[in-house]
DRENKE-234097 format. One record per residue: residue in one letter; x, y, z of N, C-alpha, C, O, CB in turn. Coordinates in steps of 0.02 Angstrom, whole numbers, padded with zeros to 5 digits, always signed. Glycine has a CB too. Example, Ala and Ser with C-alpha at 12.3 -4.5 7.8 and 13.67 -1.06 7.14 Angstrom:
<nodes>
a+00660-00284+00390+00615-00225+00390+00660-00165+00390+00712-00166+00423+00565-00224+00452/s+00642-00112+00354+00684-00053+00357+00645+00002+00394+00670+00057+00402+00704-00030+00286/
</nodes>
This chain:
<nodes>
x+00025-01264-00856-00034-01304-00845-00082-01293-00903-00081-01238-00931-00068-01287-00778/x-00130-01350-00928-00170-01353-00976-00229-01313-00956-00248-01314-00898-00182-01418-00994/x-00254-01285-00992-00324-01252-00984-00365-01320-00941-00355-01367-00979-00364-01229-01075/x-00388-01335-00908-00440-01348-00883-00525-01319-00898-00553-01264-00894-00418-01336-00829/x-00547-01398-00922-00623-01377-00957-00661-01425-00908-00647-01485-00907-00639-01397-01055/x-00709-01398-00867-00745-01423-00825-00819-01415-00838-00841-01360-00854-00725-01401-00770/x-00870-01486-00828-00924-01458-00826-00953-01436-00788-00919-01412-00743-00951-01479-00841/x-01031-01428-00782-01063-01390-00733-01069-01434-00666-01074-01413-00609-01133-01367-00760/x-01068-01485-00681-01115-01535-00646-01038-01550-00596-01046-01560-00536-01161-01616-00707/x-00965-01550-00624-00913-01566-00594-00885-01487-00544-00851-01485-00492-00862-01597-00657/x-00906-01447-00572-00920-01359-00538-00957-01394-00472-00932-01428-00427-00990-01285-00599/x-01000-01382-00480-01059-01407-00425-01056-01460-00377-01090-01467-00326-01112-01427-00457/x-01005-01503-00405-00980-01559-00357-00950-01548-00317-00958-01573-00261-00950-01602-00376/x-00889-01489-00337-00828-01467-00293-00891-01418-00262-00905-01431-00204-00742-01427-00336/x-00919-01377-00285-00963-01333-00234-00992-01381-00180-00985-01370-00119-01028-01292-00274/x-01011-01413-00195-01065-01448-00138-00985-01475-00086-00986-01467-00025-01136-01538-00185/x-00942-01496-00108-00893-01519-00032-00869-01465-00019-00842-01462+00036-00826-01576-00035/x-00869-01427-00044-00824-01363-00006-00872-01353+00031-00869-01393+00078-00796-01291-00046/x-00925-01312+00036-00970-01307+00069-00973-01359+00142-00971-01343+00201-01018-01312+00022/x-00981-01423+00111-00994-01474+00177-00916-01488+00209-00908-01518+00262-01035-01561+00149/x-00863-01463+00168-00797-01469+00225-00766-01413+00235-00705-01422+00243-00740-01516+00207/x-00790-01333+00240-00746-01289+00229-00823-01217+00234-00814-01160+00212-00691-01310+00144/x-00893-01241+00267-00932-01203+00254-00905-01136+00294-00898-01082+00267-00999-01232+00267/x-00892-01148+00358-00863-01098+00425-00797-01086+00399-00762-01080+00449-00858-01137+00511/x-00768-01080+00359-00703-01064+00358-00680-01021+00285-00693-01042+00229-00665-01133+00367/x-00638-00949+00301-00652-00915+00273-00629-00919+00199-00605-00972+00179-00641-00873+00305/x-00635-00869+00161-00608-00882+00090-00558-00916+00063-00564-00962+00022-00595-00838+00067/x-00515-00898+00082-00442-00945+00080-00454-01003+00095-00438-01045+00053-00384-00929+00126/x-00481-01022+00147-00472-01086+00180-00520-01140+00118-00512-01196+00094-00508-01080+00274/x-00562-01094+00112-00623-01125+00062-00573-01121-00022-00578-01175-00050-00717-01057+00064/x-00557-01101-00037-00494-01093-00106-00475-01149-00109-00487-01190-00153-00422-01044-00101/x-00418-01161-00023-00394-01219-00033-00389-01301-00026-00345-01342-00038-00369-01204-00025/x-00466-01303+00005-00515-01355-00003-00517-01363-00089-00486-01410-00114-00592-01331+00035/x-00553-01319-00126-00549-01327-00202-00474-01348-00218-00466-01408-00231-00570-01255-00241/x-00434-01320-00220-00362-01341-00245-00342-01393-00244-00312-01425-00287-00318-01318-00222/x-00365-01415-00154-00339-01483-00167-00381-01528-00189-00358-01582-00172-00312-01510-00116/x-00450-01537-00230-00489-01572-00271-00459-01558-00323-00456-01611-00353-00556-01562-00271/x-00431-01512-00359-00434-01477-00410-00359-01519-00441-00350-01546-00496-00440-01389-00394/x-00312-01513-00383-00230-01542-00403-00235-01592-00375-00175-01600-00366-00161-01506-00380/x-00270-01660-00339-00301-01713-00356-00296-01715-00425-00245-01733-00454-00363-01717-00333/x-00346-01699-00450-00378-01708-00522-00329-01709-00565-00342-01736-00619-00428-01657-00546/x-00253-01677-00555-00195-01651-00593-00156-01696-00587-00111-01701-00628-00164-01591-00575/x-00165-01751-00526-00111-01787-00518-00095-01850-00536-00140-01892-00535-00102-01786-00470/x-00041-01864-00553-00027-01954-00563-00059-01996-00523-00080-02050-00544+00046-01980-00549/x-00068-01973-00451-00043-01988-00363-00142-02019-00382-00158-02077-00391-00009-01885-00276/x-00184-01967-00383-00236-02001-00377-00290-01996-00434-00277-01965-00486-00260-01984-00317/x-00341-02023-00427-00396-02022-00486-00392-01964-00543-00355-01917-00528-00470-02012-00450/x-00420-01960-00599-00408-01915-00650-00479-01881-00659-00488-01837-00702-00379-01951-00717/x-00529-01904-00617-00583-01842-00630-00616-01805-00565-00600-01827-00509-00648-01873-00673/x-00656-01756-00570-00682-01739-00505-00725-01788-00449-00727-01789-00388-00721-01689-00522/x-00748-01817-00490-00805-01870-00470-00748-01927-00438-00748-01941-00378-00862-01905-00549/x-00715-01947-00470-00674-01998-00433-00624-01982-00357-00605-02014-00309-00627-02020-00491/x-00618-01924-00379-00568-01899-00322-00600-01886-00270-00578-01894-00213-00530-01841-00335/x-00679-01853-00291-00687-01837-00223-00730-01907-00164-00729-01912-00103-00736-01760-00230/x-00770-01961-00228-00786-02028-00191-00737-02086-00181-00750-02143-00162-00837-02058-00225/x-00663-02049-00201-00627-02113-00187-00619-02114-00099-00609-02069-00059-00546-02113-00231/x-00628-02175-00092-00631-02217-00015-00606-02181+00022-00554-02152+00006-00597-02285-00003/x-00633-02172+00080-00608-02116+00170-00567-02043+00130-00517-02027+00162-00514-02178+00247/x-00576-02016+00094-00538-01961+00067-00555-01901+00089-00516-01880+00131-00540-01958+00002/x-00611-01857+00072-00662-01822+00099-00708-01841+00148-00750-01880+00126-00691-01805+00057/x-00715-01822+00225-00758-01834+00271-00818-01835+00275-00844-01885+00300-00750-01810+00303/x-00868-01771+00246-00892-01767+00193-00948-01826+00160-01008-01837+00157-00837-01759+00161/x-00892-01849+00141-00943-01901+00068-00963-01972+00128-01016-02002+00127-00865-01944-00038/x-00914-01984+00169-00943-02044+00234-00962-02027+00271-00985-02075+00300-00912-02085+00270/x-00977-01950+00318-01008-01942+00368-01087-01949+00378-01124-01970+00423-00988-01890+00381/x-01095-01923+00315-01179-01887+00309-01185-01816+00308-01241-01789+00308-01228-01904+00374/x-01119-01776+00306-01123-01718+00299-01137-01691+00225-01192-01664+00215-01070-01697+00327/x-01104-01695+00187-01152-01700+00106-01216-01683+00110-01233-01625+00101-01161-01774+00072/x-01268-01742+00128-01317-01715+00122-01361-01675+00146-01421-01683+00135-01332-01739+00116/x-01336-01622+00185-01359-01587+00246-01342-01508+00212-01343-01453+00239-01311-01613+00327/x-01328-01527+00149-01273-01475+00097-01286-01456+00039-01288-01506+00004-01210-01501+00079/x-01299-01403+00005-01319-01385-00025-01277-01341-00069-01224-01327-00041-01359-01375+00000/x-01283-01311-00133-01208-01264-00182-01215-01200-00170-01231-01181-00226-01204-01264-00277/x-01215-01169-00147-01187-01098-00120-01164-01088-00183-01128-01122-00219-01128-01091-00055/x-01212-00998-00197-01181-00978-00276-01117-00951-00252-01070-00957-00291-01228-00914-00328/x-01104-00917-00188-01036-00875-00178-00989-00952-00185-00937-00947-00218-01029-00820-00084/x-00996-00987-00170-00930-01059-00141-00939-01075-00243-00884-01068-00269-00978-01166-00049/x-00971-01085-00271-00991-01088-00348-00970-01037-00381-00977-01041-00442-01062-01091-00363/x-00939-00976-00355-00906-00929-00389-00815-00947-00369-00766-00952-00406-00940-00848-00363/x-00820-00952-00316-00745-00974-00291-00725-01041-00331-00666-01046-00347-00744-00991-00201/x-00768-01092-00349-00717-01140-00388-00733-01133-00457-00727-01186-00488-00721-01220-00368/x-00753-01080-00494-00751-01057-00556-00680-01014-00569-00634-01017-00610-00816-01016-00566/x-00695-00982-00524-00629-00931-00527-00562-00971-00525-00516-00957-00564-00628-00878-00459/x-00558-01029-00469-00508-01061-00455-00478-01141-00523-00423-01166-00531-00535-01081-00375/x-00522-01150-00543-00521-01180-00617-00503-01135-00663-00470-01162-00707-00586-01206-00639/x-00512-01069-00672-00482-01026-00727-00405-01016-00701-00359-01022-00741-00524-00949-00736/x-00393-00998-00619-00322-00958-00605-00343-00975-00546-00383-00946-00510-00301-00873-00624/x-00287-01072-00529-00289-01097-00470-00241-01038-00412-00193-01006-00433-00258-01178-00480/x-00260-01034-00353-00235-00987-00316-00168-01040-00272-00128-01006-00239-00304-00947-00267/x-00156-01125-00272-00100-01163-00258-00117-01225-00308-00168-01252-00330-00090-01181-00175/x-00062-01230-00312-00072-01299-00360-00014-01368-00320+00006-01418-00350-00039-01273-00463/x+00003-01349-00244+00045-01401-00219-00002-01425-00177+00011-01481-00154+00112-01384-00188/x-00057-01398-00158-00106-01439-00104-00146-01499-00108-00204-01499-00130-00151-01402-00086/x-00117-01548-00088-00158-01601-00101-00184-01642-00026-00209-01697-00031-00115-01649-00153/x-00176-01615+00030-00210-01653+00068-00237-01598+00143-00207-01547+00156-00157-01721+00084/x-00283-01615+00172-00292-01547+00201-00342-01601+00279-00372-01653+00266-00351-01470+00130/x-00338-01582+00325-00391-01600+00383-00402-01549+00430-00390-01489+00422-00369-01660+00424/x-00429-01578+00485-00455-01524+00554-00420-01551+00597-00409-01611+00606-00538-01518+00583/x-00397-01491+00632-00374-01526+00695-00299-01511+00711-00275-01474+00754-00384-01606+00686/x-00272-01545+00668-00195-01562+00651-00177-01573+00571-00217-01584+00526-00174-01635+00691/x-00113-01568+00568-00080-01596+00504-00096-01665+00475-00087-01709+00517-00010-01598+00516/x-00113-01685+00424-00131-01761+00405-00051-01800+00421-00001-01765+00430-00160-01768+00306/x-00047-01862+00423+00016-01910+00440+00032-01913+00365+00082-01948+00357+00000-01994+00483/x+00006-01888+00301+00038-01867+00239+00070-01833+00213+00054-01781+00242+00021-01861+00212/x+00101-01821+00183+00140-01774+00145+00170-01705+00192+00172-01714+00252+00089-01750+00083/x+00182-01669+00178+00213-01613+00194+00178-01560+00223+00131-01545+00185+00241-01592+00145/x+00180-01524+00274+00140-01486+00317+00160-01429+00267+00213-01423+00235+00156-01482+00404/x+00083-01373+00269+00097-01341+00202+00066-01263+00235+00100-01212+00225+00049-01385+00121/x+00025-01259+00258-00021-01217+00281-00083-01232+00342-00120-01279+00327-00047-01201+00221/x-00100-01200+00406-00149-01213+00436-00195-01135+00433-00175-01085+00465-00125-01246+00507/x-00245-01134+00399-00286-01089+00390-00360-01099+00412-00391-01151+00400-00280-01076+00331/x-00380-01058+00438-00447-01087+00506-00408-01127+00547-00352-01119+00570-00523-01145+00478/x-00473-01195+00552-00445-01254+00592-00429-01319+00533-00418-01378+00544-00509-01280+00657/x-00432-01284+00468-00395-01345+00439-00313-01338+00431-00286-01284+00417-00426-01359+00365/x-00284-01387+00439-00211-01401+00416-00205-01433+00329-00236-01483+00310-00180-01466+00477/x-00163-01395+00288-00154-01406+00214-00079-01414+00207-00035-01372+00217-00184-01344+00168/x-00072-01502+00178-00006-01532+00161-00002-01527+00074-00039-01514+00027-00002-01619+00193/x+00059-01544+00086+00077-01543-00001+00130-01624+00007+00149-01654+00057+00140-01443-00037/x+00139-01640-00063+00162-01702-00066+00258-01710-00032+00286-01765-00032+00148-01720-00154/
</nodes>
């Protein structure tokens, strides 16, 4: 994998949804919320920047609920996707919900109450 050069403002983006989809849920779970923005961003499959991936249409719950703005960047959740941009901790996660497994891709991991698929 290529070095990944991110700015601040795209840092802070992934901080602010982790936070609003992954605030109650512990480290890991919060990792792999980032990852799968992160290998998004890596993929053919969807958009090529942070910004796109995370406002592309019904994707993140998040960006249509109204939970976003109720949300704010947590320096600890702002240390977790620094770290995870230098030395991603999965790079197959690309789809993740509550509840249950998404009707996508491959059941991969359920950590907390989210479920994490891979393609």
């Amino acid at each position: 994998r290529s070095e990944i050069r991110m700015s601040e403002s795209d840092i802070n983006l992934i901080a602010l949804v982790t936070m609003a989809e992954a605030e109650n849920q512990c480290e890991e779970g919060k990792r792999l919320v980032i990852s799968t923005i992160l290998n998004r961003v890596d993929s053919e499959r969807f958009p090529d920047t942070v910004y796109d991936v995370i406002y592309q249409a019904s994707q993140f719950t998040c960006m249509w609920n109204g939970r976003v703005d109720r949300c704010y960047v947590k320096e600890d959740i702002r240390q977790l996707v620094v770290e995870e941009v230098i030395s991603r901790s999965n790079n197959e996660v690309v789809f993740f919900r509550g509840g249950r497994y998404s009707s996508y891709g491959t059941p991969f991991a359920k950590v907390g109450d989210h479920y994490f698929s891979t393609f």
